[in-house]
C-alpha positions as CSV (number, residue, x, y, z in Angstrom):
1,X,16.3,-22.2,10.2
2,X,17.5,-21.5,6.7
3,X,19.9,-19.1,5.7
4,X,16.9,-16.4,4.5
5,X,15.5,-16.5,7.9
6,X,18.3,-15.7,9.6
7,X,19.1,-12.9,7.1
8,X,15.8,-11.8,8.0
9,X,16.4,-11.8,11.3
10,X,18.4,-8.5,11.5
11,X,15.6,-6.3,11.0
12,X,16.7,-2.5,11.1
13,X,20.2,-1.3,10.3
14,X,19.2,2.3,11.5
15,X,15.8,3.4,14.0
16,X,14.7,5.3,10.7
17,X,15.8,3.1,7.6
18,X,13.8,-0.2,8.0
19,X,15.6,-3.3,6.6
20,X,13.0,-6.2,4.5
21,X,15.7,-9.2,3.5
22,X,18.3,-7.7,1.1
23,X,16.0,-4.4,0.7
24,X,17.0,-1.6,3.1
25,X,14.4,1.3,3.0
26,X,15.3,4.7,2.8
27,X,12.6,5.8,5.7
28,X,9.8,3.8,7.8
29,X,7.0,4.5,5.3
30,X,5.0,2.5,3.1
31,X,2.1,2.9,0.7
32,X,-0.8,0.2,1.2
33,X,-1.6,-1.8,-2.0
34,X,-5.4,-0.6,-2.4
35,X,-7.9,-1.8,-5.2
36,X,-8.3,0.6,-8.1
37,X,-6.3,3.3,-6.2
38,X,-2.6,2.4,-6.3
39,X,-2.1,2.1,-9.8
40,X,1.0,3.3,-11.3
41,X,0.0,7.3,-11.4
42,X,-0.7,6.9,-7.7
43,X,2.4,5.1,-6.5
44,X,4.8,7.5,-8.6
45,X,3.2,10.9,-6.6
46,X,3.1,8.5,-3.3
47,X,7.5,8.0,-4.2
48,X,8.1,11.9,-5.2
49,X,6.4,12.8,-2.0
50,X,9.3,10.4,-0.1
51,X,7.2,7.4,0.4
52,X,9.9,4.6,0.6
53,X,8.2,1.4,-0.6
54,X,5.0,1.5,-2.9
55,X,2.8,-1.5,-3.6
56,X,0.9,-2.5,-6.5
57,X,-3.0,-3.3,-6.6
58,X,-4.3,-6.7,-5.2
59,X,-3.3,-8.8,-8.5
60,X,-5.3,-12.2,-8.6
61,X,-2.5,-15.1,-9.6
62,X,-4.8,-16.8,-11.2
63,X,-5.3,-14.4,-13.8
64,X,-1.7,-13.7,-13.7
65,X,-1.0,-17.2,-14.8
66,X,-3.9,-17.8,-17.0
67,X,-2.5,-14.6,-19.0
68,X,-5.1,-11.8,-18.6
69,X,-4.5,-9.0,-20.6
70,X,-6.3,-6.8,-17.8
71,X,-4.3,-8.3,-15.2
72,X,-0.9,-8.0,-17.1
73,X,-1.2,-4.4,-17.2
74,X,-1.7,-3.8,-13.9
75,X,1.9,-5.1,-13.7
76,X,2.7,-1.2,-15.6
77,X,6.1,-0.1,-13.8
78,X,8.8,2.6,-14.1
79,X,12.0,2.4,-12.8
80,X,11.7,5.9,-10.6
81,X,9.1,3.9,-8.6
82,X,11.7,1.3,-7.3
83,X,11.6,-0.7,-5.1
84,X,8.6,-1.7,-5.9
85,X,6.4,-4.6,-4.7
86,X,3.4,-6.7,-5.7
87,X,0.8,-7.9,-4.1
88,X,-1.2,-11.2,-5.2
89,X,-3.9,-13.2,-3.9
90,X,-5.1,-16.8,-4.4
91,X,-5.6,-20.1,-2.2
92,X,-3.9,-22.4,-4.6
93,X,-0.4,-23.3,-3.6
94,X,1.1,-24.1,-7.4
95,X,-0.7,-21.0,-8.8
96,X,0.5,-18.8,-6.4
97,X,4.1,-20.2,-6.8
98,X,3.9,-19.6,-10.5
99,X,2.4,-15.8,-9.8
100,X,5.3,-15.0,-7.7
101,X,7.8,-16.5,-10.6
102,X,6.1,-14.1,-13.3
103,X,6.4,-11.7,-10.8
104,X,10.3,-11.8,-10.0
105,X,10.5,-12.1,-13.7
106,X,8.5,-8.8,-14.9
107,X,10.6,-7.1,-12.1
108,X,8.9,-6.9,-9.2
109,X,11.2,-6.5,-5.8
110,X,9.7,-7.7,-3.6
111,X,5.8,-10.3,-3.8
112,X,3.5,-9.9,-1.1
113,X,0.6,-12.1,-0.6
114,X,-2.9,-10.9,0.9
115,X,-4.1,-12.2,3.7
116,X,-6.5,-9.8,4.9
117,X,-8.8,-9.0,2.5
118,X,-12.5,-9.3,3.8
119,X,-14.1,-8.7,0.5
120,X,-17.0,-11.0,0.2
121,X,-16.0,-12.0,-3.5
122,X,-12.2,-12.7,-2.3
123,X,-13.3,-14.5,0.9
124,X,-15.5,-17.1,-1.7
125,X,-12.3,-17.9,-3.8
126,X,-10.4,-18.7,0.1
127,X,-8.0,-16.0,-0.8
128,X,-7.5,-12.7,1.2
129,X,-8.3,-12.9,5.2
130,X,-9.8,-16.5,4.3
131,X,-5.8,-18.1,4.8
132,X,-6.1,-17.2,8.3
133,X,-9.0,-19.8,8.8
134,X,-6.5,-22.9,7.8
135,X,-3.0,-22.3,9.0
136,X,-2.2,-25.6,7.5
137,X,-2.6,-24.8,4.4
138,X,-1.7,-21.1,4.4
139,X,2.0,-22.8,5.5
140,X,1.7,-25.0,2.6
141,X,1.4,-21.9,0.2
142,X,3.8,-19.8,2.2
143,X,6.6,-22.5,1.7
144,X,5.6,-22.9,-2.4
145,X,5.6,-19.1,-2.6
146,X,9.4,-18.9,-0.7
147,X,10.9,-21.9,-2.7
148,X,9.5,-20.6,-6.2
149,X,11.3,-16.6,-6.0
150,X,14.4,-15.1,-4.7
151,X,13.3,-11.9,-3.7
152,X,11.8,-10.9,-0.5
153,X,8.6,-12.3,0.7
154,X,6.0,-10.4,2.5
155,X,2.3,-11.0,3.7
156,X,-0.4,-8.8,5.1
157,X,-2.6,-10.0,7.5
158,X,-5.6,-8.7,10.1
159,X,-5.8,-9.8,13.3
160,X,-8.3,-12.8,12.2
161,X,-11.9,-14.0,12.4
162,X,-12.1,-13.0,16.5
163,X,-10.5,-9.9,18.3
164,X,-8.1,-12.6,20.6
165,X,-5.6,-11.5,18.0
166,X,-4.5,-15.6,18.6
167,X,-5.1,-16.4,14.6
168,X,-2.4,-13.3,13.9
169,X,-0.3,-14.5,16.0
170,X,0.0,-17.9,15.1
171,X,0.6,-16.8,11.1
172,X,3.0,-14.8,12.0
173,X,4.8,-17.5,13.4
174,X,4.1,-19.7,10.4
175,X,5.1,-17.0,8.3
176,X,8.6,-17.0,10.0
177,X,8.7,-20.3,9.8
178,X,8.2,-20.4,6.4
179,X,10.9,-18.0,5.1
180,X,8.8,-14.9,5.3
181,X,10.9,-11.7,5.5
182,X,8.4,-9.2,6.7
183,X,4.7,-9.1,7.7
184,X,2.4,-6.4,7.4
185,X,-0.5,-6.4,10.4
186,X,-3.8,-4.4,10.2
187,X,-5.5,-5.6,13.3
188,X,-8.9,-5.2,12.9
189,X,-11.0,-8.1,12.8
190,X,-12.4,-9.8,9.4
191,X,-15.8,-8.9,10.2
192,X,-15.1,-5.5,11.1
193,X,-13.7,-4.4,7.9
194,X,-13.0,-0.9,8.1
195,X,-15.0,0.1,10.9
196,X,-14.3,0.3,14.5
197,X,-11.0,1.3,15.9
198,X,-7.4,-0.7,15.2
199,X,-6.3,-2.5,18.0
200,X,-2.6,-1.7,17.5
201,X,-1.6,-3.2,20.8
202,X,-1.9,-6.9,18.4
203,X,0.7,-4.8,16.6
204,X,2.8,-4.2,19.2
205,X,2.5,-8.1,20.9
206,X,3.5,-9.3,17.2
207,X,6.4,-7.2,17.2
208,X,7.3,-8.4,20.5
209,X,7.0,-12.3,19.7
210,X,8.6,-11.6,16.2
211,X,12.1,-11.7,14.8
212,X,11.2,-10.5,11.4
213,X,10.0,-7.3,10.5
214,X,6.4,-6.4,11.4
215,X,4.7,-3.3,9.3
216,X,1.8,-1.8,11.2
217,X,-1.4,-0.3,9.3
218,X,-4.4,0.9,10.0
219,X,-5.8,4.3,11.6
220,X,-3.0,5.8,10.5
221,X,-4.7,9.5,9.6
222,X,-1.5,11.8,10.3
223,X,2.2,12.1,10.6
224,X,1.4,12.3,14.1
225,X,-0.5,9.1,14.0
226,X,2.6,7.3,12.3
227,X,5.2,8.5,14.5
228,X,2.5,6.9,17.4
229,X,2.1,4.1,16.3
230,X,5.9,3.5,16.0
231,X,6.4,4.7,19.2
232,X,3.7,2.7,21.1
233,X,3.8,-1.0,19.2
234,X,7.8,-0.9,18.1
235,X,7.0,-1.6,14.9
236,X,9.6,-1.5,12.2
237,X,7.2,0.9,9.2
238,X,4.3,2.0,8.7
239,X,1.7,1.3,5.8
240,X,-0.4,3.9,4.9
241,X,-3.5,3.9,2.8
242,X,-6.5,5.9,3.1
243,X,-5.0,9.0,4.5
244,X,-2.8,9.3,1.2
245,X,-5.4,9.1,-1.1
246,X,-5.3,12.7,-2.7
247,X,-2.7,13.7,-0.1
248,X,0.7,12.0,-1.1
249,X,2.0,15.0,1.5
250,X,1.6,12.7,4.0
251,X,4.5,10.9,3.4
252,X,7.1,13.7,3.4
253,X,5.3,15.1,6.7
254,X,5.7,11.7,8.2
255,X,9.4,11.5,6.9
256,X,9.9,14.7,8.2
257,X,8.5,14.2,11.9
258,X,10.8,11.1,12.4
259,X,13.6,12.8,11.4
260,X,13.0,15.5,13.8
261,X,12.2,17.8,11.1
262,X,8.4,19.7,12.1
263,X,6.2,18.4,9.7
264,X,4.2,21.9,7.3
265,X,1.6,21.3,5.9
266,X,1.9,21.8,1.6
267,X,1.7,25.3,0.0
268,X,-1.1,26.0,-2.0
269,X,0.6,25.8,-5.1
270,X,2.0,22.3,-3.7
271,X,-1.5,21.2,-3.8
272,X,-2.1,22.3,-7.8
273,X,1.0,20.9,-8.9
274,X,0.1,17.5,-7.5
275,X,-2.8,17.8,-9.4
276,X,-1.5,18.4,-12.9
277,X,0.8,16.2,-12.5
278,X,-1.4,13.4,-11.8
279,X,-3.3,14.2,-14.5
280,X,-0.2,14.5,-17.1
281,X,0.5,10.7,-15.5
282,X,-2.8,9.3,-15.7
283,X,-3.1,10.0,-19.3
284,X,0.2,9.3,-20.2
285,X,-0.1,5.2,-18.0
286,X,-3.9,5.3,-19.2
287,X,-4.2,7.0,-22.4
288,X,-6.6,9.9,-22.9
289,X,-9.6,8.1,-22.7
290,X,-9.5,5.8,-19.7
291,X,-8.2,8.4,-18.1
292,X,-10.5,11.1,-18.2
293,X,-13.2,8.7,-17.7
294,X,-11.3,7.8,-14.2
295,X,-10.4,11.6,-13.3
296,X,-14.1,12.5,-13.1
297,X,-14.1,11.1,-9.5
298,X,-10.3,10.7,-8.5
299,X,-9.4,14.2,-9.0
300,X,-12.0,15.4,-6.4
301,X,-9.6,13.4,-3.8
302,X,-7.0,16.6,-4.2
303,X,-9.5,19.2,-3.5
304,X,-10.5,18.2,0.5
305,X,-10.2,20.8,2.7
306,X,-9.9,23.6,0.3
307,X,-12.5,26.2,-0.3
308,X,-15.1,25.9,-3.6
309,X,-14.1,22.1,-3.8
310,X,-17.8,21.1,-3.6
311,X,-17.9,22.8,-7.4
312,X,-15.2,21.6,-8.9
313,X,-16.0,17.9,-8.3
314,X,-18.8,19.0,-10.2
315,X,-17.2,20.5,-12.7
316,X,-14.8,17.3,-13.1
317,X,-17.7,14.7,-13.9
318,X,-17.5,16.9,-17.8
319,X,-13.8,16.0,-18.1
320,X,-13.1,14.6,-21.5
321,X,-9.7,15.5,-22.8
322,X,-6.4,16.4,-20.9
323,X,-6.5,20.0,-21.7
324,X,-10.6,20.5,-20.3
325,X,-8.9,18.7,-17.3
326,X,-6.1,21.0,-17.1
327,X,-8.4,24.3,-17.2
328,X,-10.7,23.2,-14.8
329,X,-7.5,22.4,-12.0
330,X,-6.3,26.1,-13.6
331,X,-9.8,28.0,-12.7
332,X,-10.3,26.1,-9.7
333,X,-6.8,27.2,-8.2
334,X,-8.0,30.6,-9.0
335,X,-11.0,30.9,-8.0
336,X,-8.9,29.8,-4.3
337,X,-6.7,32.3,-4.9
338,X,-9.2,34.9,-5.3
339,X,-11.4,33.8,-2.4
340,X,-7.8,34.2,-0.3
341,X,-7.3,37.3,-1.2
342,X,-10.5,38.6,-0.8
């Protein structure tokens, strides 16, 4: 055992602040790298809103190191989003190695490799939840990946190809083995995809056989559901995805709950701020175009659960200019206002 793994050994230096290598977290919360959704405006609400560790996209290495353009900004960072880390994905040992490099380089804190996607285009290229068919090789990239960066190494996985869980088990073994300082488990099968239930007793048996840090995701719909799923598998953090898309809230709630605080939900005004300010950040990471064009359907994630929010994601689909955005999000919070106080 090298002197990483045993530095990764020591997993938690306090119940609530989560330790990943050299990185210690400043809360058990984590936001899920999820394509075309956590993008650079997205990760900076996800951080004010207390989320401790944001991660990038899915970034193909390949592209990386063939020097996209498209893939090069998606490597957009600021420093108030730190610690930041990356996620890539690939099957080629040398090309992933060189990824992780440019990675470190540009400033990313930590690299995480994918291991779970189940897209159909991903699983083609024997990337994402493909590695977990050929632990072989997935060790052989694991190791190129360790020896080529300094900073902390993570992977996501599912729980495999069958439910036996056996296939997650074994990586995370490998993944140990191979100088990996965290692992991130979503335990639903590849096949399933999103559907069904998580089986977060894989979670927990992970954790159990582990001495590095284990990250649980999936099903995770509510503070409540967070502090759970800590409580019943042991796990070291939390990834959240879905559940903050539109509601970055969920992060200080679930900060709030472990601390003993009672999670509230945000004040109406809360809600409106949020959206402005996303839309001041996606034009300003975007420019004005791209992100109108991109606001016509993300800003209707901010509007669940409140009343007239059927009309205004109809009114969004005309947005083109910041200002026409910003009047809409300042009739709409009236138009709320007015139906409150009616």
């Amino acid at each position: 055992m090298d002197d990483r793994t045993r530095e990764a050994t020591v997993d938690m230096t306090h119940p609530l602040r989560p330790r990943i290598s050299g990185i210690v977290l400043d809360n058990p919360t984590i936001f899920a790298p999820l394509a075309g959704i956590s993008h650079l405006p997205m990760r900076l609400m996800a951080k004010a809103a207390g989320c401790a560790l944001v991660c990038s996209e899915m970034i193909s290495a390949m592209g990386l190191v063939q020097g996209s353009e498209k893939t090069k900004r998606m490597l957009a960072s600021r420093p108030e989003e730190k610690p930041l880390s990356v996620q890539i994905f690939g099957s080629d040992a040398a090309i992933m190695a060189e990824a992780a490099r440019q990675l470190q380089a540009a400033g990313a804190d930590l690299v995480d490799i994918n291991c779970g996607c189940a897209v159909k285009k991903i699983l083609k290229s024997g990337s994402g939840v493909a590695l977990m068919r050929d632990p072989h090789a997935t060790a052989r990239l694991l190791q190129a990946v360790r020896a080529a960066i300094d900073v902390p190494l993570t992977i996501k996985i599912r729980s495999g190809w069958d439910a036996s869980g056996d296939q997650a088990l074994l990586l995370a073994q490998i993944a140990r083995d191979s100088g990996v300082d965290a692992i991130t488990v979503h335990p639903r099968t590849a096949r399933q995809g999103f559907s069904g239930r998580a089986d977060w007793s894989l979670i927990a048996r992970i954790k159990a056989a582990s001495t590095i840090p284990v990250i649980g995701n999936g099903d995770i719909a509510s503070a409540e559901d967070a502090a759970r799923m800590i409580d019943e598998t042991g796990c070291d953090a939390v990834m959240i995805g879905r559940a903050a898309i539109g509601h970055p809230f969920i992060f200080t709630q679930t900060r709030d709950l472990l601390a003993g605080r009672p999670p509230a939900p945000p004040a109406l005004w809360e809600r409106f701020e949020v959206m402005t300010r996303y839309v001041e950040s996606t034009v300003a990471c975007f420019g004005e175009a791209r992100a109108c064009f991109m606001l016509r359907s993300q800003l209707g994630w901010f509007a669940r659960g409140l009343p007239g929010a059927r009309e205004f994601r109809h009114a969004i689909r005309r947005i083109e200019s910041r200002g026409q955005a910003m009047q809409i999000i300042a009739d709409f919070q009236n138009e709320v206002l007015s139906r409150q106080q009616a």
